[in-house]
N, CA, C and O atoms as a GROMACS GRO file, in nm:
protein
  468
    1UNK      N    1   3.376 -14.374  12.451
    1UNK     CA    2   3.395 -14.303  12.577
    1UNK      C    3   3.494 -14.189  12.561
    1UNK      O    4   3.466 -14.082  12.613
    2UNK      N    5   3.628 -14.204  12.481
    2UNK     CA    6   3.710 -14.147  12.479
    2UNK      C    7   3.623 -13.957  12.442
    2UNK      O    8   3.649 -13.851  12.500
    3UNK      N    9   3.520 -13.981  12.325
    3UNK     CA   10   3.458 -13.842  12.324
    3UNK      C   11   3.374 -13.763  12.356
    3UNK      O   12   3.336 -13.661  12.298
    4UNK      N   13   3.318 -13.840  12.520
    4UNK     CA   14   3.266 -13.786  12.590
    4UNK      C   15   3.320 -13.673  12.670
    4UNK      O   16   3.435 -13.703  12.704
    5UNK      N   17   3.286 -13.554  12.714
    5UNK     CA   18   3.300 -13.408  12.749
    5UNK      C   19   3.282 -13.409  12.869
    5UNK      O   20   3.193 -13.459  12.937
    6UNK      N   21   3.410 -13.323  12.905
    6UNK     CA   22   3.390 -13.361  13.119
    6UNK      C   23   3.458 -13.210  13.105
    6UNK      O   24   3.535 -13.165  13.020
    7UNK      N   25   3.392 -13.141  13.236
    7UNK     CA   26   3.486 -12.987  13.244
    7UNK      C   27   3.611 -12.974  13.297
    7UNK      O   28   3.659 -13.007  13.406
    8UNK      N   29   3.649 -12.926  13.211
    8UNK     CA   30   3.848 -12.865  13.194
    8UNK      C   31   3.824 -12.820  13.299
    8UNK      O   32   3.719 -12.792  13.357
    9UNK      N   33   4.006 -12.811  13.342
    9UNK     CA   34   4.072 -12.746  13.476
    9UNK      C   35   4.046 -12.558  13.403
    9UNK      O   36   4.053 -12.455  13.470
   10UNK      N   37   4.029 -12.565  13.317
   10UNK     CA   38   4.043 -12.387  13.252
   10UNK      C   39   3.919 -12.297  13.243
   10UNK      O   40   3.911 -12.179  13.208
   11UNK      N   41   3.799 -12.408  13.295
   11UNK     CA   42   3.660 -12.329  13.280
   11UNK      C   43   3.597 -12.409  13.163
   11UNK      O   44   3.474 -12.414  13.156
   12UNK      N   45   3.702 -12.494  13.039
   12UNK     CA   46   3.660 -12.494  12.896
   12UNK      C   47   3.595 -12.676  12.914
   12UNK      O   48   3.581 -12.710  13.031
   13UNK      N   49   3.571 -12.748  12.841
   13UNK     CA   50   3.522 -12.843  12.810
   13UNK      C   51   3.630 -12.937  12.710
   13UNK      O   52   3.663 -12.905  12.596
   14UNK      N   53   3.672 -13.050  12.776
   14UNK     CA   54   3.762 -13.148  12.684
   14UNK      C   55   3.695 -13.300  12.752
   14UNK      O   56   3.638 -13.346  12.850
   15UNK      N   57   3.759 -13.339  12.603
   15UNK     CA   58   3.722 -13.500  12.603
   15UNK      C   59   3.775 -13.566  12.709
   15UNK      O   60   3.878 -13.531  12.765
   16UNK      N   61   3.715 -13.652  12.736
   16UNK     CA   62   3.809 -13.822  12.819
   16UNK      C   63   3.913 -13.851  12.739
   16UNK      O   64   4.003 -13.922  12.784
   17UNK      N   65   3.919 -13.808  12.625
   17UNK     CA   66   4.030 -13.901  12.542
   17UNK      C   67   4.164 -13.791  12.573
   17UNK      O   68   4.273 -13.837  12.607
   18UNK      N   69   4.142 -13.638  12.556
   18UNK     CA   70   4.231 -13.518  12.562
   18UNK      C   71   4.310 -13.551  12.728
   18UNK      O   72   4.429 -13.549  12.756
   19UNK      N   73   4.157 -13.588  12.838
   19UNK     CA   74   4.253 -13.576  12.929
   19UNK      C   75   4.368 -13.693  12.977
   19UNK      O   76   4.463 -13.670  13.052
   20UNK      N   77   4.335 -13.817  12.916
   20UNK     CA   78   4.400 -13.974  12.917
   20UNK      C   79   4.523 -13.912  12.848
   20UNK      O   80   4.625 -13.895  12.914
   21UNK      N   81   4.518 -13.875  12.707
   21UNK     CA   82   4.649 -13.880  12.632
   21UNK      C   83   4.689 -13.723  12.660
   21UNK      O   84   4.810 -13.739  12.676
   22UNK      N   85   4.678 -13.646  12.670
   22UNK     CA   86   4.719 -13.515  12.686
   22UNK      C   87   4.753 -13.454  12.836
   22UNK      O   88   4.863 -13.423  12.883
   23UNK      N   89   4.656 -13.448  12.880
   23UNK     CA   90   4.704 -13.385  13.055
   23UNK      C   91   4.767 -13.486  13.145
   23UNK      O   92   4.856 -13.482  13.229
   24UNK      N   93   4.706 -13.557  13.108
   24UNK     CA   94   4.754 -13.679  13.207
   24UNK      C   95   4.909 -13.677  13.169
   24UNK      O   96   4.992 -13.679  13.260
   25UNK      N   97   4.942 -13.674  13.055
   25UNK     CA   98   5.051 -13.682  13.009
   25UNK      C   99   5.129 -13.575  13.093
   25UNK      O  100   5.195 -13.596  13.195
   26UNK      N  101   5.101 -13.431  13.015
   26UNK     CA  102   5.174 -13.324  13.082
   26UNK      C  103   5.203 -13.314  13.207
   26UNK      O  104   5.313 -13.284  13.253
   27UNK      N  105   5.071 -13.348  13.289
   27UNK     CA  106   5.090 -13.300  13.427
   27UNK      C  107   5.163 -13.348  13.494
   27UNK      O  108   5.218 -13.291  13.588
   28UNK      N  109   5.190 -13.526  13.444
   28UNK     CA  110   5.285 -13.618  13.511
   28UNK      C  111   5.433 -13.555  13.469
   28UNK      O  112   5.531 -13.561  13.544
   29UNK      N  113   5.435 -13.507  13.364
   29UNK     CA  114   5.570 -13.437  13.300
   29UNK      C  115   5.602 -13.347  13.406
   29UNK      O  116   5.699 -13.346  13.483
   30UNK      N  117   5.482 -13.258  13.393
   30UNK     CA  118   5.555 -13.137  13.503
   30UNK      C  119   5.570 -13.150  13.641
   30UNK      O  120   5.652 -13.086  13.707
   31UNK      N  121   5.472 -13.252  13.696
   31UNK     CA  122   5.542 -13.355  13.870
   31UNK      C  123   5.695 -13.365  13.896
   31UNK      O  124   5.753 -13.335  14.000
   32UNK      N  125   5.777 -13.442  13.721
   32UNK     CA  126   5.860 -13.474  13.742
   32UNK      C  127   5.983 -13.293  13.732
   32UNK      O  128   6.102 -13.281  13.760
   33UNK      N  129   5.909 -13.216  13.696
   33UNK     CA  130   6.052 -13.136  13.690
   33UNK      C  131   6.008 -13.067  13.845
   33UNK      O  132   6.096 -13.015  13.913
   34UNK      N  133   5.880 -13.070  13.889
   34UNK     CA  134   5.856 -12.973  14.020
   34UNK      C  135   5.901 -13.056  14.115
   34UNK      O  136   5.901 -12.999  14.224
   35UNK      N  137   5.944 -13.180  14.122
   35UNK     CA  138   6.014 -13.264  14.244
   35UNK      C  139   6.110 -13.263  14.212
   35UNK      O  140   6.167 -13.320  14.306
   36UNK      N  141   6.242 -13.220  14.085
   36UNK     CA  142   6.373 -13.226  14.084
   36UNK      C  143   6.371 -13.112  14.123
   36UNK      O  144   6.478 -13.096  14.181
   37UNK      N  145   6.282 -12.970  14.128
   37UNK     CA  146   6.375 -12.875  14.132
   37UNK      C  147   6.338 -12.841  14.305
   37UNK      O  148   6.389 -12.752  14.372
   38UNK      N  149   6.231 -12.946  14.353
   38UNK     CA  150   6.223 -12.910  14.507
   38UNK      C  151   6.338 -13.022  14.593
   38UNK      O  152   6.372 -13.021  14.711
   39UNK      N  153   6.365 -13.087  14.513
   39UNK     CA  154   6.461 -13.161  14.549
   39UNK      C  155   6.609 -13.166  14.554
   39UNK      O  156   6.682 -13.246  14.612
   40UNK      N  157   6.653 -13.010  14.445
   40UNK     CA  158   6.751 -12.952  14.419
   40UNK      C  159   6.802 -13.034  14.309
   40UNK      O  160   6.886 -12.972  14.243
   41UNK      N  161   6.780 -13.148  14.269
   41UNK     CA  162   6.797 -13.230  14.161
   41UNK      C  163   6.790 -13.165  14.048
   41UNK      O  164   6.750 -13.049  14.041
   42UNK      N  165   6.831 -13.241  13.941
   42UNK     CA  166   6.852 -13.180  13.786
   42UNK      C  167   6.760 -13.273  13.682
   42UNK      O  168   6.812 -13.368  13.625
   43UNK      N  169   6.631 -13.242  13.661
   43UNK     CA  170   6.567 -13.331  13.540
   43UNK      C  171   6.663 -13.379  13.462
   43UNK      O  172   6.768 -13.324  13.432
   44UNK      N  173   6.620 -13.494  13.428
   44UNK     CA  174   6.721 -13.532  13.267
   44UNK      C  175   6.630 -13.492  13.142
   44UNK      O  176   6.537 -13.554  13.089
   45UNK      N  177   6.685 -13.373  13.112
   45UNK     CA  178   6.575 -13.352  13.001
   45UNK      C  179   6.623 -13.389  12.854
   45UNK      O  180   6.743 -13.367  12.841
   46UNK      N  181   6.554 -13.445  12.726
   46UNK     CA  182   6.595 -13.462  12.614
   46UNK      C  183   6.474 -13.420  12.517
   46UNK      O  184   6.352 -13.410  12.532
   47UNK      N  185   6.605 -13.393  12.366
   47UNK     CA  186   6.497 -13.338  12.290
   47UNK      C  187   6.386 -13.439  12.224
   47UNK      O  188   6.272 -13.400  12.204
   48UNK      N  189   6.418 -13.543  12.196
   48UNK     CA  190   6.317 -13.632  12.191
   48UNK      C  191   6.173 -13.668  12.251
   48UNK      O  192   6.070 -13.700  12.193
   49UNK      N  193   6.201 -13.654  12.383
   49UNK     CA  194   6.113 -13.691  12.457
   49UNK      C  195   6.051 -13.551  12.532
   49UNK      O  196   5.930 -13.532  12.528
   50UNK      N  197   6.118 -13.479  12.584
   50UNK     CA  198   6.058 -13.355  12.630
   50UNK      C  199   6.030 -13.244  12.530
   50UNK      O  200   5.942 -13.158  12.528
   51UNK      N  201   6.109 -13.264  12.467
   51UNK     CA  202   6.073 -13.162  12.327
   51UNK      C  203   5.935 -13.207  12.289
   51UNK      O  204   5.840 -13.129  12.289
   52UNK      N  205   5.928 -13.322  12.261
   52UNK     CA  206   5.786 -13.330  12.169
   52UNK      C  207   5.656 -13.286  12.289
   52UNK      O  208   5.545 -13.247  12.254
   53UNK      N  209   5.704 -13.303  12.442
   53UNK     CA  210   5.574 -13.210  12.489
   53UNK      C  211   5.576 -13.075  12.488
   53UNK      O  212   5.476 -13.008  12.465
   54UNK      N  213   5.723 -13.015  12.519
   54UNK     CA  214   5.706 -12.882  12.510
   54UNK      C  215   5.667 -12.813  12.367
   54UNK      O  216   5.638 -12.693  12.368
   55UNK      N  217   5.666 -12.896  12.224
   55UNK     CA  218   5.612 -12.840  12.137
   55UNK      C  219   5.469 -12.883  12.132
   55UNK      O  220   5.406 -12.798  12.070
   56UNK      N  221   5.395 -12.978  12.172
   56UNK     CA  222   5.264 -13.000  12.237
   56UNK      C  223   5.216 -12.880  12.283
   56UNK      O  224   5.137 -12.818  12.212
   57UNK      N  225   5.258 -12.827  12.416
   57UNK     CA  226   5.233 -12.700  12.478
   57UNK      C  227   5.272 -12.576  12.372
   57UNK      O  228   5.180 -12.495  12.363
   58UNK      N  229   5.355 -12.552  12.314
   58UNK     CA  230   5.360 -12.446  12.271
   58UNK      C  231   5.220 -12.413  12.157
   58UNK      O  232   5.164 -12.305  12.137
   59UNK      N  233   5.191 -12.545  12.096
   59UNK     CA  234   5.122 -12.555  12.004
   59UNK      C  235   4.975 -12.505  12.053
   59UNK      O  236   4.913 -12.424  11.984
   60UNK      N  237   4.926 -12.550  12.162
   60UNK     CA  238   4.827 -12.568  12.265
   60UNK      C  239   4.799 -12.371  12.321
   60UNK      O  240   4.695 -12.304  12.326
   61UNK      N  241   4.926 -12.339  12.350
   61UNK     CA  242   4.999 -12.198  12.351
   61UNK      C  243   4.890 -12.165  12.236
   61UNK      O  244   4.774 -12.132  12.258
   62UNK      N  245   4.944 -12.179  12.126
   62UNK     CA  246   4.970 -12.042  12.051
   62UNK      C  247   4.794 -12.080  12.013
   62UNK      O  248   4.716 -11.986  12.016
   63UNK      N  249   4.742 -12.221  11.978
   63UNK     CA  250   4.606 -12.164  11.936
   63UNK      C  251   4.561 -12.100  12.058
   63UNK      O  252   4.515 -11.992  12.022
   64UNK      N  253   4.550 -12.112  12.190
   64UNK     CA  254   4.475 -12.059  12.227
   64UNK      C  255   4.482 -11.861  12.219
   64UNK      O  256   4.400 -11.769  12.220
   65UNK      N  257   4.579 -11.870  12.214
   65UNK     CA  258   4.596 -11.686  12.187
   65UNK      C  259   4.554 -11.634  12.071
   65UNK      O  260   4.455 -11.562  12.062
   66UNK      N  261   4.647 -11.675  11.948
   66UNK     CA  262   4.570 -11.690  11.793
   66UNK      C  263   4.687 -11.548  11.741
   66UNK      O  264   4.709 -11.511  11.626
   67UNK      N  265   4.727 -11.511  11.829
   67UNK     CA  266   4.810 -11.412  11.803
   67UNK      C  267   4.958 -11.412  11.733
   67UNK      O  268   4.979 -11.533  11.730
   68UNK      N  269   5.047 -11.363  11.688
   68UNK     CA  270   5.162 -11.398  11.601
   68UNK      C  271   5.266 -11.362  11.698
   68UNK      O  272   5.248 -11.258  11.761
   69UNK      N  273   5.368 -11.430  11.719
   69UNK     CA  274   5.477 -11.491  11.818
   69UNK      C  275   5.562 -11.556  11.753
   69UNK      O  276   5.538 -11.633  11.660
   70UNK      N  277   5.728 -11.512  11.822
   70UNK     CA  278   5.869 -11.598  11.808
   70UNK      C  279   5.884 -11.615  11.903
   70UNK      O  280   5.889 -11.521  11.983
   71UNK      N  281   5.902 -11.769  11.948
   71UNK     CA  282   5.961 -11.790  12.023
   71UNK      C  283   6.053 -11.904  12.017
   71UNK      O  284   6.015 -12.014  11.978
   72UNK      N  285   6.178 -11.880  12.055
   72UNK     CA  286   6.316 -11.913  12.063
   72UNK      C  287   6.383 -11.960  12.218
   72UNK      O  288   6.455 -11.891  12.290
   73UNK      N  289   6.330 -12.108  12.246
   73UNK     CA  290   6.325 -12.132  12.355
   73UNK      C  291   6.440 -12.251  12.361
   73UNK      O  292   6.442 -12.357  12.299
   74UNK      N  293   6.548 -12.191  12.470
   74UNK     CA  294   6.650 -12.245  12.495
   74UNK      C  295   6.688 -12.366  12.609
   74UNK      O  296   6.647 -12.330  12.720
   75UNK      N  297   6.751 -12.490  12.615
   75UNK     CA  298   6.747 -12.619  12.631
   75UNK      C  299   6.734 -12.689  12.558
   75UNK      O  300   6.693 -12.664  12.445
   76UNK      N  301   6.774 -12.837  12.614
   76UNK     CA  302   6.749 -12.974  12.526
   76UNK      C  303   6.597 -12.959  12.470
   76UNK      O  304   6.575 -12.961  12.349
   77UNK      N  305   6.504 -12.946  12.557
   77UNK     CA  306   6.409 -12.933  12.485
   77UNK      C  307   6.357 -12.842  12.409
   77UNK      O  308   6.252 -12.854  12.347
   78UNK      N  309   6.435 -12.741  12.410
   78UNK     CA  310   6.369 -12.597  12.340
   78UNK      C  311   6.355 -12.634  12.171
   78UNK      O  312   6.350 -12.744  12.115
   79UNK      N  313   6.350 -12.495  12.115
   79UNK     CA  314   6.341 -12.509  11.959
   79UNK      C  315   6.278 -12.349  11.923
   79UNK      O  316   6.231 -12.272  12.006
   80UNK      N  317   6.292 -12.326  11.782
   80UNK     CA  318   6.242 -12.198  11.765
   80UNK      C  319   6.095 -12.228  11.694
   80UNK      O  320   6.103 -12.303  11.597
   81UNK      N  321   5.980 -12.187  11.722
   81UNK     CA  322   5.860 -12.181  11.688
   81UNK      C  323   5.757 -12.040  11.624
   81UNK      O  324   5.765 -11.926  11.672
   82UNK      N  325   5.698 -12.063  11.552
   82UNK     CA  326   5.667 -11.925  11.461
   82UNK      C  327   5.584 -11.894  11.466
   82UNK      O  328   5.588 -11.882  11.343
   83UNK      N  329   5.455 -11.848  11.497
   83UNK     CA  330   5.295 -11.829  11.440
   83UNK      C  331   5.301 -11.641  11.348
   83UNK      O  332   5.391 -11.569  11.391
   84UNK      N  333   5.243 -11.600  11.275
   84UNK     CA  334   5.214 -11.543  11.178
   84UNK      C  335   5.331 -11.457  11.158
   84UNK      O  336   5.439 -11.515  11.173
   85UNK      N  337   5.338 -11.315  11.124
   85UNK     CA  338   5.467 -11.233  11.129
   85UNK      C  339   5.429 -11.154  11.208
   85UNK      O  340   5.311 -11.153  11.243
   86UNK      N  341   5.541 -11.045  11.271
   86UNK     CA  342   5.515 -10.908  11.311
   86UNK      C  343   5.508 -10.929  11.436
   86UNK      O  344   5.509 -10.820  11.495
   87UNK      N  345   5.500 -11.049  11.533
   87UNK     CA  346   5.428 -11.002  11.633
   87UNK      C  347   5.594 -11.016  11.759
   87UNK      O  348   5.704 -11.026  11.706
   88UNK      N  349   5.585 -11.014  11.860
   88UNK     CA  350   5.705 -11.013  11.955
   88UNK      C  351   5.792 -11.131  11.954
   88UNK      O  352   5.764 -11.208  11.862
   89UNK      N  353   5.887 -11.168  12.027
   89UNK     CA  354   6.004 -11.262  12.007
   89UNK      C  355   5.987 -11.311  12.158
   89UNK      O  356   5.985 -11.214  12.234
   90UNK      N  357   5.979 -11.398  12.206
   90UNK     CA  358   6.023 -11.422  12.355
   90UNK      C  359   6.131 -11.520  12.326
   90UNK      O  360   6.145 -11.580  12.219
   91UNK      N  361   6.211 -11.531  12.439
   91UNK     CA  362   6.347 -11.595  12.429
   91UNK      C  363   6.364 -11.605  12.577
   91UNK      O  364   6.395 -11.516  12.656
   92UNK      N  365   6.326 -11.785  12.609
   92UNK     CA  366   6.336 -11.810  12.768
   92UNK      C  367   6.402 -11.978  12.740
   92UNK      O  368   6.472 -12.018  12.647
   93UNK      N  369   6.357 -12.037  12.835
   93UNK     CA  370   6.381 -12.162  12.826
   93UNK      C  371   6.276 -12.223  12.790
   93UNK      O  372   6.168 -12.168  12.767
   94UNK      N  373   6.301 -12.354  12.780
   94UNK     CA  374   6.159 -12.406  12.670
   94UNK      C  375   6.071 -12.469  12.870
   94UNK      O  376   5.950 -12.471  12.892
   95UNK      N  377   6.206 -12.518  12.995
   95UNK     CA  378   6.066 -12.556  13.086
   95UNK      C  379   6.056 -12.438  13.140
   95UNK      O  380   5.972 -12.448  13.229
   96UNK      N  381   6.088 -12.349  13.135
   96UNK     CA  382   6.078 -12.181  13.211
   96UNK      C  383   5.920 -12.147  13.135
   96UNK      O  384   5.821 -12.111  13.199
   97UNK      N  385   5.922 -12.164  13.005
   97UNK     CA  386   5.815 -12.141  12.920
   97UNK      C  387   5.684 -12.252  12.965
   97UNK      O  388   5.573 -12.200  12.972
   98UNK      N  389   5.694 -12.400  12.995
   98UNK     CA  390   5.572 -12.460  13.073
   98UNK      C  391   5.573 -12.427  13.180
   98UNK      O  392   5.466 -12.461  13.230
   99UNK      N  393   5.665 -12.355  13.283
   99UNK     CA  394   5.599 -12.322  13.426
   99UNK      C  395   5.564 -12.189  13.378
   99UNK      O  396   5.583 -12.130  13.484
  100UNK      N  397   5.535 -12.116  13.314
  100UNK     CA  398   5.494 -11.982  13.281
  100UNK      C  399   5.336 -11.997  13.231
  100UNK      O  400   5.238 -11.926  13.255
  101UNK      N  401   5.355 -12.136  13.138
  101UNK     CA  402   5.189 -12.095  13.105
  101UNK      C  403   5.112 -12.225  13.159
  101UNK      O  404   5.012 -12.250  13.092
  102UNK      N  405   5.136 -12.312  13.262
  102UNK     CA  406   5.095 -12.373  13.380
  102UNK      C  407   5.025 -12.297  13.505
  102UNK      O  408   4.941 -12.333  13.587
  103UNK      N  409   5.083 -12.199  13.487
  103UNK     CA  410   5.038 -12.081  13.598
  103UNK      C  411   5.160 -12.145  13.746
  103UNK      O  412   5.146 -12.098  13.859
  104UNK      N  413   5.239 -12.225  13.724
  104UNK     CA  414   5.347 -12.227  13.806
  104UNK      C  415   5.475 -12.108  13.865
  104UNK      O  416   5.549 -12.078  13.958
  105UNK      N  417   5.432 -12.076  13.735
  105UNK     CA  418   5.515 -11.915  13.780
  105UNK      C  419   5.432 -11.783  13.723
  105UNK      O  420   5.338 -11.798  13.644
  106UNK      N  421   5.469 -11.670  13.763
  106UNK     CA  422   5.417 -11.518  13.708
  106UNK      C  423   5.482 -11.516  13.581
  106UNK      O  424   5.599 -11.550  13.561
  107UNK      N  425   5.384 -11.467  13.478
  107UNK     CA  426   5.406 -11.411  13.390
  107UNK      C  427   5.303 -11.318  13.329
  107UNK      O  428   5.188 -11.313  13.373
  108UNK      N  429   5.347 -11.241  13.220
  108UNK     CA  430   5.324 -11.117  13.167
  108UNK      C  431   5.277 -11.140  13.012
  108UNK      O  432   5.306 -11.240  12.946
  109UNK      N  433   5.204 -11.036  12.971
  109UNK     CA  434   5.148 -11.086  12.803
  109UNK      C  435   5.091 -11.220  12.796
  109UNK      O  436   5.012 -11.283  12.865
  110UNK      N  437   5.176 -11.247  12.661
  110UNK     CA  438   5.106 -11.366  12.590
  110UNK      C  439   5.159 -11.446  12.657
  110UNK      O  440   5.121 -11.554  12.610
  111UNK      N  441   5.229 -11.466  12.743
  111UNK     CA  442   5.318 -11.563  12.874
  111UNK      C  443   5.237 -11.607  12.969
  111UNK      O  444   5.243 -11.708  13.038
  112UNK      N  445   5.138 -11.494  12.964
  112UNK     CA  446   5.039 -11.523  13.074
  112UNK      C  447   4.895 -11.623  13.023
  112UNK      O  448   4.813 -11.671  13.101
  113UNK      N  449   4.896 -11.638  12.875
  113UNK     CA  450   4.817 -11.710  12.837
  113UNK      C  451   4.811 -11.868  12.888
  113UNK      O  452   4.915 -11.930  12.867
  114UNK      N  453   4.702 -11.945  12.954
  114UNK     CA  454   4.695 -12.074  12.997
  114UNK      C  455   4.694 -12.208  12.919
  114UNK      O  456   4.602 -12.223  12.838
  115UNK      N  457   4.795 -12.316  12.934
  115UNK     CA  458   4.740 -12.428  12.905
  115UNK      C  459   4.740 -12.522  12.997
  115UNK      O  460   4.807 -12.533  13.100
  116UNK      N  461   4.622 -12.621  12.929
  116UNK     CA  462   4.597 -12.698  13.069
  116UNK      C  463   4.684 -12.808  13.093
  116UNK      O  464   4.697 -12.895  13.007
  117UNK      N  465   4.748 -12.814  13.206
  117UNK     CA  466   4.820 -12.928  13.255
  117UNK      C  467   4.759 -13.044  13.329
  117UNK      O  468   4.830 -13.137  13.367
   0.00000   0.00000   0.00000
């Protein structure tokens, strides 16, 4: 069952298994920072545990663009991440960077590229 094909929130086509272990995952991730910050509350974020999704997403990020990117994303969860040479530097926060390519907030360029939550 897990590799049966159901249509993505993005237009695209993913497994039962992508959306169980992957979105399901994220989206519950990003519930929890969009109710601390409507709540005025402060996520507890760590690099262990939020790091390994925000490098999930970045990863998710960069194939879908395919393009060459630094990015140097600041917080517990941040980290610096590389794809080919030459290409621009962004330097934000690592959850500033999932509400950017969530479509939770505006962004610009390769910022504006989607992953699915």
């Amino acid at each position: 069952m897990r590799r049966i094909s159901v249509p993505g929130p993005l237009g695209d086509r993913i497994t039962l298994g992508e959306l169980v272990d992957v979105i399901h995952t994220r989206d519950q991730w990003m519930h929890r920072i969009d109710l601390a910050r409507a709540t005025g509350t402060e996520a507890l974020v760590t690099g262990d545990h939020d790091g390994r999704i925000v490098a999930d997403v970045v990863r998710d990020w960069a194939l879908a663009h395919g393009q060459p990117v630094t990015l140097a994303l600041d917080g517990a969860a941040g980290g610096v991440y590389q794809q080919g040479a030459g290409g621009p530097t962004h330097h934000l926060d690592a959850i500033d960077l999932c509400l950017a390519v969530s479509g939770r907030a505006s962004s610009e360029g390769l910022l504006a590229v989607p992953v699915t939550f």
